[in-house]
C-alpha positions as CSV (number, residue, x, y, z in Angstrom):
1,X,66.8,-162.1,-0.9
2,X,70.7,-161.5,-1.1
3,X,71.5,-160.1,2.0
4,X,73.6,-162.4,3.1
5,X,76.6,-160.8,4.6
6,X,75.0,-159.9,8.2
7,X,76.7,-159.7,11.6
8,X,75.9,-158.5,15.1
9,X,77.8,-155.7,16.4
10,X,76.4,-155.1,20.6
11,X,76.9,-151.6,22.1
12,X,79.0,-150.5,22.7
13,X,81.7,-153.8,21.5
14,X,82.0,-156.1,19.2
15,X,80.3,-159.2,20.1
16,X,80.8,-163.2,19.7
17,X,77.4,-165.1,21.4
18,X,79.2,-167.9,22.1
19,X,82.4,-166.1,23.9
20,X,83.2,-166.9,27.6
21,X,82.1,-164.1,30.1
22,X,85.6,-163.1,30.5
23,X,86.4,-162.8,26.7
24,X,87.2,-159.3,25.6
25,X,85.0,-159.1,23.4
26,X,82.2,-159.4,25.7
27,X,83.0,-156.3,27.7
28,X,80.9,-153.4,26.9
29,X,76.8,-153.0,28.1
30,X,75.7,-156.1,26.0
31,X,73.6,-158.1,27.2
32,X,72.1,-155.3,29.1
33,X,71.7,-152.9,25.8
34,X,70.4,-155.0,22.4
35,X,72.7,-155.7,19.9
36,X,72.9,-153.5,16.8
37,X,73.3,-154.7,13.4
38,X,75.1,-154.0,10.4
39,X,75.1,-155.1,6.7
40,X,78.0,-154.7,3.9
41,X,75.4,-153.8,1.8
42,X,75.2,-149.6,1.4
43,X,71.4,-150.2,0.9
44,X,69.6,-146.7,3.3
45,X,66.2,-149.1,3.5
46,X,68.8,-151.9,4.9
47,X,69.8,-149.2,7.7
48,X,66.6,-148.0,8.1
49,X,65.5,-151.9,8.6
50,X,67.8,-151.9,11.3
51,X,66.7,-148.8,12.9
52,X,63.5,-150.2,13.4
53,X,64.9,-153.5,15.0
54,X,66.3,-151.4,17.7
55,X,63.4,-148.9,18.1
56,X,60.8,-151.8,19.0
57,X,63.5,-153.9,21.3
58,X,61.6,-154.2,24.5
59,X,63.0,-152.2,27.4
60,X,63.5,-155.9,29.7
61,X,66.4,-156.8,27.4
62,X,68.5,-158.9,30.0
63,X,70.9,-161.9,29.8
64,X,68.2,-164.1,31.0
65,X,66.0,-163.8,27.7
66,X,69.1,-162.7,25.6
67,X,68.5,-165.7,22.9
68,X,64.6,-165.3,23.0
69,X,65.3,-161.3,22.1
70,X,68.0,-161.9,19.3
71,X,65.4,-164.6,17.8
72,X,62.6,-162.1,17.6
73,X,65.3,-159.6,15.7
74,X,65.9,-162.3,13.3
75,X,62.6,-162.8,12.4
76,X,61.7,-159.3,12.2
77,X,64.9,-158.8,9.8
78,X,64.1,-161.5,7.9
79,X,60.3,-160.8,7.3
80,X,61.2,-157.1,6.4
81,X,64.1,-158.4,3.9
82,X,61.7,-160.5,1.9
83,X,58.7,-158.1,2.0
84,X,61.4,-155.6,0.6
85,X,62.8,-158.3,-2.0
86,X,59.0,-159.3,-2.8
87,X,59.7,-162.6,-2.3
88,X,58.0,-165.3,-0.1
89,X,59.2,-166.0,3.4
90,X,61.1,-169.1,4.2
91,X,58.6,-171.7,6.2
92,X,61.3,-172.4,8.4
93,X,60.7,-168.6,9.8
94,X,57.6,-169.6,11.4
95,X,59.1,-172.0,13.5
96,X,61.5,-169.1,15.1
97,X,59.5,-167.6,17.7
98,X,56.2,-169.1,16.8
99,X,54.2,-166.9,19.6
100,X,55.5,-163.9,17.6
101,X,54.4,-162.1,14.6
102,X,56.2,-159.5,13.5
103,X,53.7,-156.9,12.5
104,X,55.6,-154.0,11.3
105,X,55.3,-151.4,8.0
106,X,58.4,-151.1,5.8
107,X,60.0,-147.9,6.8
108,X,59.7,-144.9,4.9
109,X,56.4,-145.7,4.2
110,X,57.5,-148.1,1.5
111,X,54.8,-150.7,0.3
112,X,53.2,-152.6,3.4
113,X,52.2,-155.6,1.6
114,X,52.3,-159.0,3.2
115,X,55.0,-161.4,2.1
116,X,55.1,-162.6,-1.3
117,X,55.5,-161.2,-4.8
118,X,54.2,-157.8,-6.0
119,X,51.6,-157.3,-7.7
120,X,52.0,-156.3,-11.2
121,X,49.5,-153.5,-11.0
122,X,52.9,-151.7,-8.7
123,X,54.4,-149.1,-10.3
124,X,57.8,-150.5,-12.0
125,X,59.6,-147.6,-10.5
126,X,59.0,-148.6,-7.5
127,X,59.9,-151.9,-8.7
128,X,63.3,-150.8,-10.0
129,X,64.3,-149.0,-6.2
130,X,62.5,-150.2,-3.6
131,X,61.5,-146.5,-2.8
132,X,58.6,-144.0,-3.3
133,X,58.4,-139.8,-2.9
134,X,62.1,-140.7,-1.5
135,X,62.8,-136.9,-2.1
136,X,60.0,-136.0,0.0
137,X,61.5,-138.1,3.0
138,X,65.0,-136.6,3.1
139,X,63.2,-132.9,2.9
140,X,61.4,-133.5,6.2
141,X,64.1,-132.0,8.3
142,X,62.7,-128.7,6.9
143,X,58.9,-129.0,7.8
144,X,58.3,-126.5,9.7
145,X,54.0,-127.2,9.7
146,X,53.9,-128.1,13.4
147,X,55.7,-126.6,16.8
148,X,58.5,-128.5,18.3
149,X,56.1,-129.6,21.1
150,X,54.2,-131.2,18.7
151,X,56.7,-133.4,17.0
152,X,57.2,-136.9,18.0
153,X,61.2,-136.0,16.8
154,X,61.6,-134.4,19.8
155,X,60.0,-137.0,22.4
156,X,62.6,-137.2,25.3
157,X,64.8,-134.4,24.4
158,X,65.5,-131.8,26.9
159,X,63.8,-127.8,25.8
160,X,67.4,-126.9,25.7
161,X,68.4,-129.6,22.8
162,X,65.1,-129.0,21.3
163,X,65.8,-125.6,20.1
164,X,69.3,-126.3,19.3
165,X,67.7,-128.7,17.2
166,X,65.5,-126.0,14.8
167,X,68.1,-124.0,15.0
168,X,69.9,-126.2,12.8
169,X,67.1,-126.6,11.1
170,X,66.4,-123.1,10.5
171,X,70.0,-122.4,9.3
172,X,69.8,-125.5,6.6
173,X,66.8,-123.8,5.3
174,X,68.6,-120.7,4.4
175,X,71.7,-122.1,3.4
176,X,69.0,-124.1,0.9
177,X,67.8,-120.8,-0.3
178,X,71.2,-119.3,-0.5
179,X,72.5,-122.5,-2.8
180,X,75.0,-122.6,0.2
181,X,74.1,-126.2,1.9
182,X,77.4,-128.0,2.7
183,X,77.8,-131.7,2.6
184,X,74.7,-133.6,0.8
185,X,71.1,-134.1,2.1
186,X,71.7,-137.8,3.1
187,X,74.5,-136.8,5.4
188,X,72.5,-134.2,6.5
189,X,70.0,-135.8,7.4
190,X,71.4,-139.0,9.0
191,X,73.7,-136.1,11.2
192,X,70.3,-134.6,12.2
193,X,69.1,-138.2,13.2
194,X,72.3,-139.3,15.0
195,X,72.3,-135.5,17.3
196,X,68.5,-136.5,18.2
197,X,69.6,-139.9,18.7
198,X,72.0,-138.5,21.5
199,X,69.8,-136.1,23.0
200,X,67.5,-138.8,23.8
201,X,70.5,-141.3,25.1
202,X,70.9,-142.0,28.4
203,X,74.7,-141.7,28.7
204,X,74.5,-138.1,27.3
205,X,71.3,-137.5,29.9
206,X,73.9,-138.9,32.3
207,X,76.3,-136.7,31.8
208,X,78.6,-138.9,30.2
209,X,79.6,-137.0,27.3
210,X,78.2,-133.8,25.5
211,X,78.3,-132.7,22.0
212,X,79.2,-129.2,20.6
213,X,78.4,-128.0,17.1
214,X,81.8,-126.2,16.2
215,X,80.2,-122.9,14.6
216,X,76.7,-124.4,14.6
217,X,78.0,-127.3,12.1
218,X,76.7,-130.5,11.5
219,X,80.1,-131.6,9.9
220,X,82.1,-130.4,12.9
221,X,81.4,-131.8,16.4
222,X,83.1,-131.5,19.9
223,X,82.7,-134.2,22.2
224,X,83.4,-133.7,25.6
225,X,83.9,-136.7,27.9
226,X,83.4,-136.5,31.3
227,X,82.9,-140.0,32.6
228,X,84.8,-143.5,31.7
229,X,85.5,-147.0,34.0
230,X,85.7,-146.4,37.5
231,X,87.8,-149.0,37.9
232,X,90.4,-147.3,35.8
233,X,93.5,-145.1,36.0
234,X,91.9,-143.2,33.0
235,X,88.9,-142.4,35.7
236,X,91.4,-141.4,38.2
237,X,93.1,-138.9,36.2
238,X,90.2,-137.9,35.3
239,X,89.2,-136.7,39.1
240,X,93.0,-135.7,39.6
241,X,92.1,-133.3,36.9
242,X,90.1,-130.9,39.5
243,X,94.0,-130.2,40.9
244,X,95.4,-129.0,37.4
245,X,92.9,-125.5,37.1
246,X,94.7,-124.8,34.1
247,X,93.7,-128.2,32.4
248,X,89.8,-129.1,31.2
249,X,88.2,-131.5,33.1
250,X,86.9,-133.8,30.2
251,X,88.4,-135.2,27.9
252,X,87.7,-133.5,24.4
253,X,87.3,-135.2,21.0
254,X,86.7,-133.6,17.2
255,X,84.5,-135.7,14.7
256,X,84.9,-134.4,11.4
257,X,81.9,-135.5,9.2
258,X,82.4,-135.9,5.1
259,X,79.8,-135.5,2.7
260,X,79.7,-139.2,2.2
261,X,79.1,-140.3,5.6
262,X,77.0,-142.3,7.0
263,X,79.1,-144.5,4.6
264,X,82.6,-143.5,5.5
265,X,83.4,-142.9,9.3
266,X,84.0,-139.4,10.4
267,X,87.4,-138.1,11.3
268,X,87.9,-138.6,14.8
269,X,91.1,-136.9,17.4
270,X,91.6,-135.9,21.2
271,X,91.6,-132.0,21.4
272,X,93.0,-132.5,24.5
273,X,94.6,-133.5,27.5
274,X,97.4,-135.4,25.8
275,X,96.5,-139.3,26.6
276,X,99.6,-141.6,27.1
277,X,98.8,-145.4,25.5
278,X,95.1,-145.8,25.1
279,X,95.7,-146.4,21.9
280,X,96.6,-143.0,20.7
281,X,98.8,-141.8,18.2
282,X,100.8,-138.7,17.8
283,X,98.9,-135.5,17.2
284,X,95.8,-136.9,18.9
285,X,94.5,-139.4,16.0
286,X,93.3,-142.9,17.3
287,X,94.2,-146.4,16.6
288,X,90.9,-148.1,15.3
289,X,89.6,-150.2,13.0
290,X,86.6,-148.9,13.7
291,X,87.4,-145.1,11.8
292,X,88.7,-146.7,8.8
293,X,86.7,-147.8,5.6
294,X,87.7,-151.4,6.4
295,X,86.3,-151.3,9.7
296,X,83.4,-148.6,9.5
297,X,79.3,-149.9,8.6
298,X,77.4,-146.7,7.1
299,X,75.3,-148.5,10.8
300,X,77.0,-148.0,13.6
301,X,75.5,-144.9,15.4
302,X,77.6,-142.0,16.4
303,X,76.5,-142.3,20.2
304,X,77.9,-146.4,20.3
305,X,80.7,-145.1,18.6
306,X,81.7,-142.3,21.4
307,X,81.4,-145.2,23.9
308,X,83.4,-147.6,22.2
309,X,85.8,-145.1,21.7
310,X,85.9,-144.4,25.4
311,X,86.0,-147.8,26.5
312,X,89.3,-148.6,23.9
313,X,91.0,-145.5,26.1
314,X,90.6,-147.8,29.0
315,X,91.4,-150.7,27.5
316,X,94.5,-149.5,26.2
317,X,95.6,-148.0,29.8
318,X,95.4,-145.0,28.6
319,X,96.6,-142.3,31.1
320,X,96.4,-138.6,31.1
321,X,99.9,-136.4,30.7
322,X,99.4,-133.7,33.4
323,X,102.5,-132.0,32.7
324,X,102.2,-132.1,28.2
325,X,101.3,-129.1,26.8
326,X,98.4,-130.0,24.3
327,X,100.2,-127.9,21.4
328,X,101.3,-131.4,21.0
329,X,98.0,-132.7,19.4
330,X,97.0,-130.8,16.1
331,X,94.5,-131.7,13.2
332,X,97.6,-132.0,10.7
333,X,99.1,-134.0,12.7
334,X,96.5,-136.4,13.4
335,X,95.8,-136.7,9.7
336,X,99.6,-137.1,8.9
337,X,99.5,-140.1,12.1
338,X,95.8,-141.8,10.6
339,X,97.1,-141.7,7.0
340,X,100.4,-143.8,8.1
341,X,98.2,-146.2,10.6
342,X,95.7,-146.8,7.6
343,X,98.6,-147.8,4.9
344,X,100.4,-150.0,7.9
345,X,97.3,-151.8,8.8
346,X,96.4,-152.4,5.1
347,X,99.5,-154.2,4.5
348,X,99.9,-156.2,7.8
349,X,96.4,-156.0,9.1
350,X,94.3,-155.9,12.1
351,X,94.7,-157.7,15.7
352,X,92.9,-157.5,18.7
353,X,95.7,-158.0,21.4
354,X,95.2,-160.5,24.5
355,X,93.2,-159.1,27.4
356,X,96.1,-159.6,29.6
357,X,97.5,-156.6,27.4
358,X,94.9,-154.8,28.3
C-alpha cells in the first residue's frame, strides 16, 4: 500500500514516544487517553480507518500497557490498509501482537474480504474507488425510519443533545428540499459526527466546555469554556471572574466551519474576555499551527482540538484582562491578525518555544 506518510498525534498534544516525562510535548491526557492518528493522505476511508482504531481502543488504556496498545493499532491499521489496497499482508505483521487478530469489517460497509487480492468477479467500480452505494452513506443523516431511542447514534448522549441533534437534522432535510443546504454533504456530515462526538465526551459531560449552534448552524459554533489547569493563573482568573458581574464567566470561542472542512481547519477566535499572552493575537485570532493548512489533518476531531486549544492558553500564560472592554476582539480583526500570522510563519516558519517559556 502507499500510505506511508503516518504519524501519531495523542489527545489532546502532540506526541514523541520516546520523549522524557518532562518534555512538552508529553503534556496533555496521553498515556491516559489513546493516541489519535492522522494521514497526509485526504483519502475519507483513511479517516474512517482511523475512526475505528479509536472506537475499539479498550477502556484500560494506561502507561503500563501503552506499547502493547499502540502495537495492536498498528496492526489493526495495517491489516485494514492492505484489505483496502487488495494487497497481501506483510508476514512480518503476524509477529506484532501474535495473541491478536484483528477481526474487523472495512468501514462503510466496503468489501470484508480477507487479505489478499480481489477477486476479478468485483465490480471494477469498486475497483477504481474503493467505495460502494457511497451516496447512500453520506444521506444517512436524514433517515428518519427509527426513533432517536432507537438509534445506536445517540448511545450516551443526554435527551437534551438528542433532540438538538434531529433538530438539525430536521432543518437539513428542508433546506434539501428547498435547494437551500449550505456547505456540502461531506462537511455536513462529518459536522454532524464531530457534535455527537462531543455530546458523548467526557469533558463536555464534565462540564468542561459547551457548544452553541449560532442560529441553529452547523458552520457556526460557540464554545464556551468553563474549566482549564488548576494549577494556572488562567484558572484563577477564571474563579476571579465571579467578582466582575458584568463579565461571562467562561471563556468563549467562535469556530467558523468552510465548506471544505474536514480538510481545512475551521476559523477559530475568543469572543471574549480579552486574554493577555496565551498566545493570542489582536482581535481575538490565535497563534497555531494547528488552524492553518500546514498544520491542520482533515483527522483531528473538533473535541481534541477545543482541548488543545485550551491547554496552549495555559501554556502561553495566558491571563484574563479584567478591566479591557471586549470591543477590542472582532471577527475582522481576527481575520486581518490570522492572515498576517499565516504569511509570517510561511516565510520564517514554525517553533515550539522551550518549556521554561512556558
Amino acid at each position: 500500500y502507499n500510505e506511508r506518510l503516518l504519524q501519531r498525534v495523542p489527545t489532546p498534544s502532540v506526541l514523541d514516544i520516546n520523549a522524557p516525562p518532562d518534555d512538552p510535548h508529553r503534556q496533555g491526557t496521553y498515556p491516559r487517553s489513546p493516541p489519535i492518528w492522522f494521514s497526509d493522505s485526504d483519502d475519507p476511508l483513511i479517516t474512517r480507518i482511523f475512526d475505528q482504531l479509536q472506537n475499539t481502543e479498550p477502556v484500560n488504556y494506561t502507561v503500563f500497557n501503552v506499547f502493547s496498545q499502540l502495537d495492536r493499532q498498528v496492526k489493526m491499521l495495517v491489516t485494514q490498509l492492505c484489505r483496502y489496497k487488495h494487497v497481501d499482508c506483510p508476514p512480518e505483521l503476524h509477529t506484532l501482537c501474535p495473541d491478536f487478530n484483528p477481526d474487523l469489517p472495512l468501514p462503510d460497509s466496503l468489501s470484508t474480504s480477507e487479505c489478499g487480492p480481489q477477486s476479478p468477479e468485483v465490480n471494477s467500480d469498486a475497483d477504481d474507488t474503493g467505495f460502494e452505494d457511497e451516496d447512500v452513506q453520506l444521506n444517512d443523516p436524514f433517515d428518519d425510519s427509527t426513533s432517536s431511542d432507537e438509534r445506536p447514534e445517540f448511545d450516551g448522549i443526554s435527551p437534551q443533545d438528542a433532540e438538538q441533534l434531529e433538530k438539525l437534522k430536521a432543518n437539513r432535510l428542508q433546506l434539501c428540499a428547498e435547494s437551500l443546504t449550505k456547505g456540502s454533504i461531506q462537511s455536513s456530515d462529518r459536522l454532524m459526527k464531530e457534535l455527537r462526538e462531543i455530546y458523548r465526551s467526557e469533558s463536555y459531560k464534565r462540564g468542561i466546555f459547551t457548544v452553541e449552534l449560532q442560529n441553529d448552524s452547523l458552520y457556526d459554533w460557540k464554545i464556551r469554556l468553563y474549566k482549564v489547569d488548576e494549577d494556572s493563573g488562567l484558572h484563577k482568573d477564571l474563579l476571579a471572574l465571579a467578582n466582575y458581574p458584568q463579565l461571562e464567566n467562561h471563556i468563549a470561542f467562535q469556530f467558523m466551519f468552510k465548506e471544505s472542512y474536514p480538510f481545512e481547519p475551521p476559523f477559530v477566535r475568543i469572543i471574549y474576555p480579552v486574554i493577555e499572552n496565551g498566545y493570542v493575537l489582536a482581535g481575538g485570532a490565535i497563534c497555531m499551527e494547528l488552524f492553518t493548512k500546514q498544520g491542520w489533518s482533515s483527522a483531528y476531531n473538533i473535541e481534541s482540538v477545543i482541548m488543545q486549544l485550551a491547554a496552549t492558553l495555559v501554556k502561553g500564560r495566558g491571563r484574563i484582562n479584567f478591566t479591557a472592554s471586549n470591543s477590542q476582539y472582532s471577527l475582522r480583526r481576527a481575520q486581518l491578525s490570522y492572515r498576517g500570522l499565516v504569511q509570517i510563519h510561511e516565510k520564517s516558519g514554525w517553533y515550539t518555544p522551550p518549556q521554561a517559556d512556558g
